[in-house]
N, C-alpha and C positions, 0 to 999 in steps of 0.2 A: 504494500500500500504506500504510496509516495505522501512524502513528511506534511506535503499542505493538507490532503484530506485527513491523515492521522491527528492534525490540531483541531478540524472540524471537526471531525466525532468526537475526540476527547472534550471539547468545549460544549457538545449536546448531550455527553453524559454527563457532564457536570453542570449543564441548566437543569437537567430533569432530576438530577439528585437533589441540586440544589429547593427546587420546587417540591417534590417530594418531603423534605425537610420540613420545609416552609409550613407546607400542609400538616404534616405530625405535630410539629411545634403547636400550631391554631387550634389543631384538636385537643390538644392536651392543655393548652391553655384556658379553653373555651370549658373543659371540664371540671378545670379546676377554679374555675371563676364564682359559680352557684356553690361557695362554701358553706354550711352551715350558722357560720356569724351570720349571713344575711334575712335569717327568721328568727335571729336573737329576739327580738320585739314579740313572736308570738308564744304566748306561754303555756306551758306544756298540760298535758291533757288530763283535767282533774281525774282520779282513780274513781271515784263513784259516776262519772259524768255521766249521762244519756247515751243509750246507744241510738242508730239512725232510727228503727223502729219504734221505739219507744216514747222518742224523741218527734216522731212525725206522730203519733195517736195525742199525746199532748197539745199539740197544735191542730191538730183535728177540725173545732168547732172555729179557730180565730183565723181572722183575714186582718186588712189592711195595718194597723199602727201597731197594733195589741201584736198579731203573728211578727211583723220588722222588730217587735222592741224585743222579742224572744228569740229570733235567732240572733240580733245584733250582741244581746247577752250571752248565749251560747260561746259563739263565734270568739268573741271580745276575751271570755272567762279559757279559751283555748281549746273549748270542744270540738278538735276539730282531727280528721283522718291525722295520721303521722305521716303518709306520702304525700301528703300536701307539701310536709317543712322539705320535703327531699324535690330542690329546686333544680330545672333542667336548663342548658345553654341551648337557646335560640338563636345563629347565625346569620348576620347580614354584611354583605357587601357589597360597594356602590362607589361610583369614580364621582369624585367631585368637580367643580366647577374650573377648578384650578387642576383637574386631570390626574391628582391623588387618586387613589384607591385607596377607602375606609372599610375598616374590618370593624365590625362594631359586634358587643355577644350582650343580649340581654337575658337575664333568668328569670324563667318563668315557673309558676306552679301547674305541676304537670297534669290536673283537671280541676276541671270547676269547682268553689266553694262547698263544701259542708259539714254538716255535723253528724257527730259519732265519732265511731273508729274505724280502723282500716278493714275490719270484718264487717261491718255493720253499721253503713252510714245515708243520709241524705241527702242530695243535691238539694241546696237552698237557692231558690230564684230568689233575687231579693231589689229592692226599689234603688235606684240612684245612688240615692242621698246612703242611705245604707251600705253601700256596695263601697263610695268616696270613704266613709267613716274608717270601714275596717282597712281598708286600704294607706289608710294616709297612719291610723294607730299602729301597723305593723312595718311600715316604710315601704310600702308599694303603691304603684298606680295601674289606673285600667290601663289596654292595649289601644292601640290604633284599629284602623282596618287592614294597613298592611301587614302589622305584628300578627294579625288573626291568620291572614293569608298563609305568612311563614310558620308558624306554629301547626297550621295543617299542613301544612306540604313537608313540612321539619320530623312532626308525629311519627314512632315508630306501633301508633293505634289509629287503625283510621274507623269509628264507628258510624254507622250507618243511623241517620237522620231519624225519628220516630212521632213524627206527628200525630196528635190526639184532634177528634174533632174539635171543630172551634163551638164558640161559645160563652157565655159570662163563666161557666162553672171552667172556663181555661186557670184565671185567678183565683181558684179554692186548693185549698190545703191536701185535697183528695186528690186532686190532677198531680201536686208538687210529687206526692207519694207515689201513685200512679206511675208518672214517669221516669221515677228513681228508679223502681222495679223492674220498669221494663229496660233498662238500661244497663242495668246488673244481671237480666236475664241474660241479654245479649253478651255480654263480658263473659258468664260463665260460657257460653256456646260456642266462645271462640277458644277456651281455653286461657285466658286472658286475668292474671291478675292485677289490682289499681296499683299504680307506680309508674307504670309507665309511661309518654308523653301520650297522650290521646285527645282527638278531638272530632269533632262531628257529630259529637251529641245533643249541643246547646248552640243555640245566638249566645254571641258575646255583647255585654254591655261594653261602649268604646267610646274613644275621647272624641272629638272631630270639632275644627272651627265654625259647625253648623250651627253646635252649642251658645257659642256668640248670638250668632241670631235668634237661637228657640231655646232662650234660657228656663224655660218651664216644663222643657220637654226630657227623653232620655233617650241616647243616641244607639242605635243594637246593630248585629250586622253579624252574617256568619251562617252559621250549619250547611257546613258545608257536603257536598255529594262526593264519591267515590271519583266523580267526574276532575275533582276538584270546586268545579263554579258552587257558588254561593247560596240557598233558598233563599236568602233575608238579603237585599241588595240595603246599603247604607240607607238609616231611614231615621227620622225625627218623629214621626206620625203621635208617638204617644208622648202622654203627660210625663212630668218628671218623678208622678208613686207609683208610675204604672208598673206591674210584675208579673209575669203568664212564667206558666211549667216551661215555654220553651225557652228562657232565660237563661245565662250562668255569668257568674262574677270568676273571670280567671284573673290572677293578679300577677303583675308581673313585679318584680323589684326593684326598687331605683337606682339603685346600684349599677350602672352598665358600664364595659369596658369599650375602649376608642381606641385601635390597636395598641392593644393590650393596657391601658394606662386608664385607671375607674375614674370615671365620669358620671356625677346626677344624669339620673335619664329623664327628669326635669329640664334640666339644664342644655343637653342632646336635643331635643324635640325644639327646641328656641334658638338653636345653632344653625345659621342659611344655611353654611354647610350642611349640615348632619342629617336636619332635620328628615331631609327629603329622600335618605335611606331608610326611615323608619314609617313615614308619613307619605302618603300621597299626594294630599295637602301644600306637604312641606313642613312649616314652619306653624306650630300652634300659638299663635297671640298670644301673651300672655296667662302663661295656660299655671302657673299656682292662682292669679284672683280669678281664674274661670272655676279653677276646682272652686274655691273658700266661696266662689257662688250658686255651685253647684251642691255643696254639702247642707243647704238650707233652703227649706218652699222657699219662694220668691214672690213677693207681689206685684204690684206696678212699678212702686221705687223703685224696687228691685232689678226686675226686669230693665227698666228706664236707666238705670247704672251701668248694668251691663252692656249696654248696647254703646253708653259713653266709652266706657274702657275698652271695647273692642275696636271704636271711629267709625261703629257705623250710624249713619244720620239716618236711622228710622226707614229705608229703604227694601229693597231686595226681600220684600216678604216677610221681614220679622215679624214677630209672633209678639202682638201687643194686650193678649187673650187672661192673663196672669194665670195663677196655676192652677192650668185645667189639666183633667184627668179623665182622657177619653176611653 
């Protein structure tokens, strides 16, 4: 082989080793980013707590404030699965403006929200303002639409969708149970124990600068199909107590890394840069006084506040209805 082509190969096996590297390093890095200091905040599971059943017959008879102020207790007091605190690394990367390529890993809890334990638990649909609470007391926030995206395309569970007819009784305590069960049917049938990263069970409750404009509302998006494509396309439609069985509050943690160097994933989401690897959007406005508006009803002030803080003049459809609950 003559010595110019012997430097060309030697220099394509050493890009591809090199890249090769590159790629181990990320995974390994990416796995050891969701340590457990990052569910420090969530406290560990009282020994007599509630199991999921027991815990769903107690909530039985209660709907709206009464049922949110019992899971929000639950939840809060640490009733919650242990594969929850066992947080997984979500992967994005995206060339920036300036022709970087960011490696960004955020962790997530690897399914939706509930109470009990790992044998015997509840998926709890839960309202907004509920969802922001526990979120911000354990140092996480909700996902995006495209966190949602990646987290199902990421998932090494992909569950199959299960829609209950519609109806008022979608909001009762009976549906919540209901489609707990059938959801764990399905787990058991694949063989499948919870821990895993999984999704396609639930709509995800999610942030989006739509929020700016229908600050009374609650933004969902997600269940997604085997196809990949979406059931739920990005939507506002409902009030901000609104909560059906096909909900889930998946949290992610704020803690995210920016090749390889921790970064608020507050801070991330408000970065021109950044933002728009994680966001569609882009760039969330001002998204802690969107949360600290979103963690409480809202009335007209309210609403009339929020639309100052976001710069929007009253236009583009905003929702000047106060908090309705359709």
């Amino acid at each position: 082989m003559p010595r110019t082509w012997r430097i060309v190969v030697l220099a394509a096996a050493l890009a591809v080793a090199s890249s090769l590297a590159d790629g181990a390093l990320a995974d390994e890095t990416a796995s050891s980013s969701c340590a457990a200091a990052l569910v420090a905040n969530i406290p560990s599971r009282p020994p007599q707590a509630a199991r999921g059943d027991q815990f769903a017959r107690s909530i039985e008879q209660l709907d709206g404030i009464e049922r949110e102020a019992r899971i929000r207790q639950e939840v809060l007091a640490g009733n919650v699965p242990s594969f929850l605190r066992r947080l997984v690394p979500i992967q994005f990367s995206g060339q920036l403006s300036d022709g970087r390529l960011a490696h960004i890993v955020l962790c997530a809890m690897p399914d939706y929200l509930a109470v009990g334990s790992d044998a015997d638990f509840l998926y709890v649909p839960v309202q907004l303002g509920t969802a922001l609470q526990i979120a911000q007391r354990f140092g996480f926030i909700l996902p995006t639409p495209r966190m949602v995206d990646a987290i199902y395309e990421q998932a090494s569970v992909h569950l199959a969708p299960l829609p209950l007819p519609a109806g008022d009784t979608m909001r009762s305590s009976a549906y919540y149970r209901n489609h707990s069960a059938l959801i764990a049917q399905q787990r058991r049938a694949l063989g499948i124990a919870p821990g895993a990263l999984s999704a396609g069970d639930k709509k995800d409750l999610v942030l989006t600068n739509l929020l700016w404009h229908f600050p009374d509302r609650v933004a969902i998006y997600g269940w997604h199909r085997a196809s990949g494509h979406a059931i739920q396309p990005l939507s506002t439609v409902h009030g901000w107590r609104y909560a059906d069985y096909s909900h889930g509050a998946r949290l992610i943690s704020n803690q995210a890394w920016v090749d390889g160097a921790p970064r608020s994933l507050l801070d991330v989401l408000q970065d021109p840069q950044l933002a728009r690897v994680l966001n569609g959007e882009g760039v969330i406005r001002n998204l802690p006084q969107l949360i600290a508006q979103l963690l409480h009803p809202l009335g007209c002030a309210g609403l009339m506040g929020a639309q100052a803080a976001s710069g929007s003049n009253g236009t583009r459809g905003d929702s000047w209805r106060g908090c309705s609950d359709p």
